[in-house]
Residue frames relative to the residue before (quaternion, step in Angstrom):
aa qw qx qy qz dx dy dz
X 1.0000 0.0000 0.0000 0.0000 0.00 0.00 0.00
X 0.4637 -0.5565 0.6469 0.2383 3.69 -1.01 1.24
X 0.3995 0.5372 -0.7358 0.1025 3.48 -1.75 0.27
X 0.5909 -0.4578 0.5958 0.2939 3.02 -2.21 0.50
X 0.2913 -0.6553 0.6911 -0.0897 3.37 -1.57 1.73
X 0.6786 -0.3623 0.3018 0.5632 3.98 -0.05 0.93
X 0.7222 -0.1719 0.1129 0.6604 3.86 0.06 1.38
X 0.5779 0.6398 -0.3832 0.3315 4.02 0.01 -0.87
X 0.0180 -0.6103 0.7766 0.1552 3.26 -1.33 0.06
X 0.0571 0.6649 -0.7252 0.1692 3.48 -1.37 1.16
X 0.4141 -0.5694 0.6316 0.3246 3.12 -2.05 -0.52
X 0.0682 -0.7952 0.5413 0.2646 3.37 -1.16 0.51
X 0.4333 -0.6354 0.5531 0.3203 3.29 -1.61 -1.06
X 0.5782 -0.3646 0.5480 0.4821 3.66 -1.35 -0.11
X 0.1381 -0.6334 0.7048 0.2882 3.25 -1.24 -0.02
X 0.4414 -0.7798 0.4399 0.0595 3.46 -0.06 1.33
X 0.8041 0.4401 0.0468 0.3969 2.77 0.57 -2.22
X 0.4664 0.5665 -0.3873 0.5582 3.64 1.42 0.10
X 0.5498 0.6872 -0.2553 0.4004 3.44 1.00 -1.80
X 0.8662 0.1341 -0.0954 0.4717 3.11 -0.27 -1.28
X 0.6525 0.3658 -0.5306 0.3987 4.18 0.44 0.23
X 0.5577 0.6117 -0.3599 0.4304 3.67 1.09 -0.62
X 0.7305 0.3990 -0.1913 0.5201 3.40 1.08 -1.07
X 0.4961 0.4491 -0.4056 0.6227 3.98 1.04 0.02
X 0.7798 0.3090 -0.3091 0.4482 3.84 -0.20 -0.97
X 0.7650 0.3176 -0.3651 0.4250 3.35 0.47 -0.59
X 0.4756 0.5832 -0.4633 0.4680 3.79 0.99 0.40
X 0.5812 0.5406 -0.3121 0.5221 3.32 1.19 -1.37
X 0.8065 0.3042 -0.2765 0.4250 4.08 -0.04 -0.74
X 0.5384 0.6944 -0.2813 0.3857 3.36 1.32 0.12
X 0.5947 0.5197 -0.1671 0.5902 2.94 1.67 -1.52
X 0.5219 0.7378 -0.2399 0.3546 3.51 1.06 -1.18
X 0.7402 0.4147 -0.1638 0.5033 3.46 0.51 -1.84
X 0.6859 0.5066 -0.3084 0.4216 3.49 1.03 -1.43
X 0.7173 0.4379 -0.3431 0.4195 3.61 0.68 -1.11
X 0.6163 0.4582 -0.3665 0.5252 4.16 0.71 -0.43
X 0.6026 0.4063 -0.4117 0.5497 3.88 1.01 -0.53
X 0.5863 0.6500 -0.2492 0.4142 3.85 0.33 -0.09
X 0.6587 0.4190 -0.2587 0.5689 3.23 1.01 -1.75
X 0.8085 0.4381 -0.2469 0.3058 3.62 0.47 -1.45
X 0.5731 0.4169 -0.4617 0.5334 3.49 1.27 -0.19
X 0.4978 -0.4905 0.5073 0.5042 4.50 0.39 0.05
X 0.4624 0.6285 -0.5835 0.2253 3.50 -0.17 0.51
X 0.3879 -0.6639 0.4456 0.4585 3.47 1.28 -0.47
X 0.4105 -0.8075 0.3653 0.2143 3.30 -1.20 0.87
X 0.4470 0.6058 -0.4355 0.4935 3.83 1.32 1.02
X 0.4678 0.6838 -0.4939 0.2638 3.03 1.59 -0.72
X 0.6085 0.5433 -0.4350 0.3812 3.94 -0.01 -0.66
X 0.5778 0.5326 -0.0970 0.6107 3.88 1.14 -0.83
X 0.7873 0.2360 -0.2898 0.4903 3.82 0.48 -0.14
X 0.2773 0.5638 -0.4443 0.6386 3.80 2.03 -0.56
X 0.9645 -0.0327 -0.1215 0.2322 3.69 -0.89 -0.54
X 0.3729 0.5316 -0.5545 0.5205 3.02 1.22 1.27
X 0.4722 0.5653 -0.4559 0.4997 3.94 1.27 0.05
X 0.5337 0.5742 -0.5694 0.2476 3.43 0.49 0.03
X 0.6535 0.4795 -0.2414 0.5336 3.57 1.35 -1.17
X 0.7952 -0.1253 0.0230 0.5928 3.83 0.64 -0.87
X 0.6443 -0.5563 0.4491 0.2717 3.64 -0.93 2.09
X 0.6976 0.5284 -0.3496 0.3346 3.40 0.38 -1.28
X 0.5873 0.5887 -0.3784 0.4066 3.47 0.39 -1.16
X 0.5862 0.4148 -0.4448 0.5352 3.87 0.50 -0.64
X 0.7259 0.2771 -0.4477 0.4425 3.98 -0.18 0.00
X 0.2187 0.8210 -0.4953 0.1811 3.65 0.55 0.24
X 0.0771 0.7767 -0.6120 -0.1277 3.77 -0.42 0.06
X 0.6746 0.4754 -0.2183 0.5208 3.71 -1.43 -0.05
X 0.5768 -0.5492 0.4750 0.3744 3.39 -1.43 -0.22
X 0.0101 -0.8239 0.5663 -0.0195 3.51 -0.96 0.42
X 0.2074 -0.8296 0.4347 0.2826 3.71 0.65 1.03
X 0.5970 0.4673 -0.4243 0.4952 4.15 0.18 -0.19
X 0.7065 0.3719 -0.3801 0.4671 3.63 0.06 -0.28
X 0.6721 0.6146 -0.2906 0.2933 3.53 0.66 -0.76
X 0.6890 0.5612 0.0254 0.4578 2.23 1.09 -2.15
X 0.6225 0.3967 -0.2487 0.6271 4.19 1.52 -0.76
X 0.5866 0.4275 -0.4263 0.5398 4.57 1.01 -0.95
X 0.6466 0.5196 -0.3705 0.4178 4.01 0.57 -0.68
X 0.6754 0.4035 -0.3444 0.5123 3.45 0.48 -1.08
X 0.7560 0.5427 -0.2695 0.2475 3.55 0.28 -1.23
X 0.6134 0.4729 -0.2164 0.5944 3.30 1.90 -1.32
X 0.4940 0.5977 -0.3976 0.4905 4.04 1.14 -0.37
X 0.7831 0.4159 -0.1618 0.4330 3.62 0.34 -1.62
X 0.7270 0.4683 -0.2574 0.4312 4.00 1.48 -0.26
X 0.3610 0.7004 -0.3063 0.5341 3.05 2.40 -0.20
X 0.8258 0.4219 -0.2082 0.3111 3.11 0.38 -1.26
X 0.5633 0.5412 -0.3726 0.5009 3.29 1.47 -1.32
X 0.6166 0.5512 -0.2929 0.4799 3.76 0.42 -1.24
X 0.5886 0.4381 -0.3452 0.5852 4.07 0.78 -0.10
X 0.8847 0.1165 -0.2148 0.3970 3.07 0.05 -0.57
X 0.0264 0.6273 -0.6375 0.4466 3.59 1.19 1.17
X 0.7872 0.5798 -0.0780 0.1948 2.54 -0.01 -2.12
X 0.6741 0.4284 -0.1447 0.5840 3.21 0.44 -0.78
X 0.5136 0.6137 -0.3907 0.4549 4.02 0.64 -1.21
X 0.9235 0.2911 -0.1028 0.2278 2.59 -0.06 -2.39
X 0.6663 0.5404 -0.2276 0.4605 3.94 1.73 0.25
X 0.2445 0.7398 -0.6097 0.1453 3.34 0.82 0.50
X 0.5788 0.5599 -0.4681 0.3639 3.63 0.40 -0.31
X 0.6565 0.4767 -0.3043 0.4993 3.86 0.95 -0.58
X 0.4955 0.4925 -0.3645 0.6157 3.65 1.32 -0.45
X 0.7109 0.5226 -0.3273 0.3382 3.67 -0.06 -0.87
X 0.7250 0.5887 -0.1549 0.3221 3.31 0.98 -2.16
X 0.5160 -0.6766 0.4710 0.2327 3.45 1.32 -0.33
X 0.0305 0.9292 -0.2134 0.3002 3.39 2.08 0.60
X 0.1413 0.7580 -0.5339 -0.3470 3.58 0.24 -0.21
X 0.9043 -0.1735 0.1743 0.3490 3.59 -1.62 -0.53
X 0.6469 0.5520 -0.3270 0.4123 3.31 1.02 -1.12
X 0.7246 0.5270 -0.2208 0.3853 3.81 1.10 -1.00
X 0.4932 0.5496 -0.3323 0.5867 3.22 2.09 -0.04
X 0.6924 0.4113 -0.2620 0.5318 3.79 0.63 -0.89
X 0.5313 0.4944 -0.3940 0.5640 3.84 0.81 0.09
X 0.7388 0.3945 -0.3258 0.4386 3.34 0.17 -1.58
X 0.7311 0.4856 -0.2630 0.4007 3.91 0.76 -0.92
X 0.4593 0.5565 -0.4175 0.5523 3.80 1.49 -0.30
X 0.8233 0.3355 -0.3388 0.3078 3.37 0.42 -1.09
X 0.4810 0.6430 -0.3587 0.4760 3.24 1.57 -0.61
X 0.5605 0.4365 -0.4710 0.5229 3.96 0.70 -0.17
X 0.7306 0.5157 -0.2397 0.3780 3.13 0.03 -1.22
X 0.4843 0.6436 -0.2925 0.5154 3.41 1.07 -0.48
X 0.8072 0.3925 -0.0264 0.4400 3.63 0.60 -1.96
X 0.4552 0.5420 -0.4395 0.5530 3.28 1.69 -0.33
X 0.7440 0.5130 -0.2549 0.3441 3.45 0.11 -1.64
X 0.6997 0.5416 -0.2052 0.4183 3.79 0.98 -0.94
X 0.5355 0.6250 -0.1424 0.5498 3.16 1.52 -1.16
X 0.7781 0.4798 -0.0668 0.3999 3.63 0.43 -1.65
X 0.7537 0.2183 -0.1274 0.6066 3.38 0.99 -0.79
X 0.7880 0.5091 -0.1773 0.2973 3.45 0.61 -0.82
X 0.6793 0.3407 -0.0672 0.6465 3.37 0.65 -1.85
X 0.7561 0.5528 -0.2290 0.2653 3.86 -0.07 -1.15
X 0.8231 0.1420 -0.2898 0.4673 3.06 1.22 -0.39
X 0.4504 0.5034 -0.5528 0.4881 3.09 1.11 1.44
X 0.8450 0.3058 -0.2515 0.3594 3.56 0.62 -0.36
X 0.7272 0.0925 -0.0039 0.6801 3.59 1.51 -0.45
X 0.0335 0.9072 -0.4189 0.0214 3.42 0.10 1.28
X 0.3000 0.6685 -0.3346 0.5925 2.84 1.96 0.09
X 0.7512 0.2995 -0.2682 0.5235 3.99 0.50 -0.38
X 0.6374 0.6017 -0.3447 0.3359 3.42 0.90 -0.62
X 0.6737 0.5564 -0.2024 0.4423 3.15 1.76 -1.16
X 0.5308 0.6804 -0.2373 0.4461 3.51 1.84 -1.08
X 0.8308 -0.0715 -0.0043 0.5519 3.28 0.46 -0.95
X 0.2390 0.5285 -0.6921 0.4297 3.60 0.40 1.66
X 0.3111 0.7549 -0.4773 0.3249 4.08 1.24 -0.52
X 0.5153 -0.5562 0.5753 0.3068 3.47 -1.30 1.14
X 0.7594 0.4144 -0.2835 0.4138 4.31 0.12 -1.16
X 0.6984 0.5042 -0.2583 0.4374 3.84 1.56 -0.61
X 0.6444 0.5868 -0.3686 0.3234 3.41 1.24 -0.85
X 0.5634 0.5089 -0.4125 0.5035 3.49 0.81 -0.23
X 0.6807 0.2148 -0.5523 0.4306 3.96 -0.01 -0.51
X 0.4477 0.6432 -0.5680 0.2515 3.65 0.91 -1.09
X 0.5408 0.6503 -0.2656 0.4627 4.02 0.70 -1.65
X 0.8434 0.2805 -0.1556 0.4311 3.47 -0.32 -1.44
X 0.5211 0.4538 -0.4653 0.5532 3.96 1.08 -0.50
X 0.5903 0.4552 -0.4861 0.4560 3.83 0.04 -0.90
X 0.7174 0.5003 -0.3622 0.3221 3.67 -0.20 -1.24
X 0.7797 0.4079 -0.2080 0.4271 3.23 0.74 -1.32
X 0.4146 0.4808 -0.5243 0.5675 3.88 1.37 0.31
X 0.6443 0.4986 -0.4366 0.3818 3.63 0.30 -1.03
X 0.7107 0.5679 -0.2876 0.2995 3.28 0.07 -1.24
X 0.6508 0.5421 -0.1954 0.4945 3.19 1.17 -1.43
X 0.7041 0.4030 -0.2572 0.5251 3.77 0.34 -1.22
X 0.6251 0.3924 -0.4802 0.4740 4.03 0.77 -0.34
X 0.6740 0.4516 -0.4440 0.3805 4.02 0.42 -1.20
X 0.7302 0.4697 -0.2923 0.4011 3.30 0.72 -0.72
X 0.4899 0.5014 -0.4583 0.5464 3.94 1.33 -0.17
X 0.6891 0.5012 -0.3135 0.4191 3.65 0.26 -1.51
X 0.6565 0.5172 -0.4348 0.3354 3.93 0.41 -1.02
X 0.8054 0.4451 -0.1897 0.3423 3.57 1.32 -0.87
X 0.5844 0.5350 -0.3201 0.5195 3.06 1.62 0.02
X 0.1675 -0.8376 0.4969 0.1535 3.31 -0.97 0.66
X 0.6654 -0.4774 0.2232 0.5287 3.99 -0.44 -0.07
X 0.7091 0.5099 -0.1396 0.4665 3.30 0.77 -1.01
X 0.9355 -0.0061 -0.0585 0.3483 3.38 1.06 -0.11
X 0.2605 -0.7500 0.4411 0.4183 3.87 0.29 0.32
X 0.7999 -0.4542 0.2323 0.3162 3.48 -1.56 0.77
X 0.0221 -0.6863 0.7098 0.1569 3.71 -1.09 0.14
X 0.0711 -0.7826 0.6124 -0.0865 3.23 -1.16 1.07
């Protein structure tokens, strides 16, 4: 695709490779906040990991203790929605890659982009596919970390878009 590069005509790319590490790490510190906010309220700390391993079997969300199939299917599942949700992310901004932007307008644009995926997820998708999570952390005492775990994926998946993008050009991966 032809477009104008700061006065330039050029070709760009997706920046792919932002997408999917921004969207792994910042899944990874997401899961993180949620699964220590869990342990300390007694909920057990996999609980976050058995909520979205109910998507395949309801049960799993009452799970206590460790249970290596639930974990091991909420990890893979909450890993593989990180990533897609990164590179949304990344797709749907090439204009901030382009504009010459600095970092801070990437770590905004990616907060809101959580906050976004919380809100879609929460009302929309969740209770149609895993209502057993929707109900867990729609809670009045959960919805705030639920809030602050989103943010902090955002944050992550923008510092880590913005580090690779320079003025003068949008990523090539």
């Amino acid at each position: 695709m032809q477009v104008l590069l700061n006065g330039r005509v050029g070709r760009t790319s997706v920046p792919v490779g932002p997408g999917v590490v921004g969207g792994l790490i910042g899944g990874i510190a997401m899961a993180m906040i949620m699964m220590v906010v869990t342990a300390t309220k007694g909920m057990g700390f996999f609980k976050p990991l058995y909520l979205i391993a109910a998507t395949f079997h309801q049960s799993w969300a009452m799970q206590s203790g460790f249970a290596l199939g639930p974990v091991l299917v909420g990890a893979m599942l909450h890993m593989m929605l990180s990533i897609m949700f990164g590179l949304v992310f990344v797709v749907a901004l090439p204009m901030v890659a382009r504009s010459g932007t600095g970092a801070s307008i990437w770590i905004i644009a990616g907060m809101v982009w959580g906050v976004i995926v919380l809100a879609v997820n929460q009302y929309i998708v969740l209770p149609i596919v895993n209502p057993a999570m929707a109900t867990a952390t729609g809670m009045s005492d959960m919805i705030f970390w639920w809030v602050v775990a989103h943010l902090m994926f955002g944050l992550v998946l923008g510092a880590i878009a913005a580090k690779s993008v320079t003025a003068d050009r949008p990523v090539t991966i």
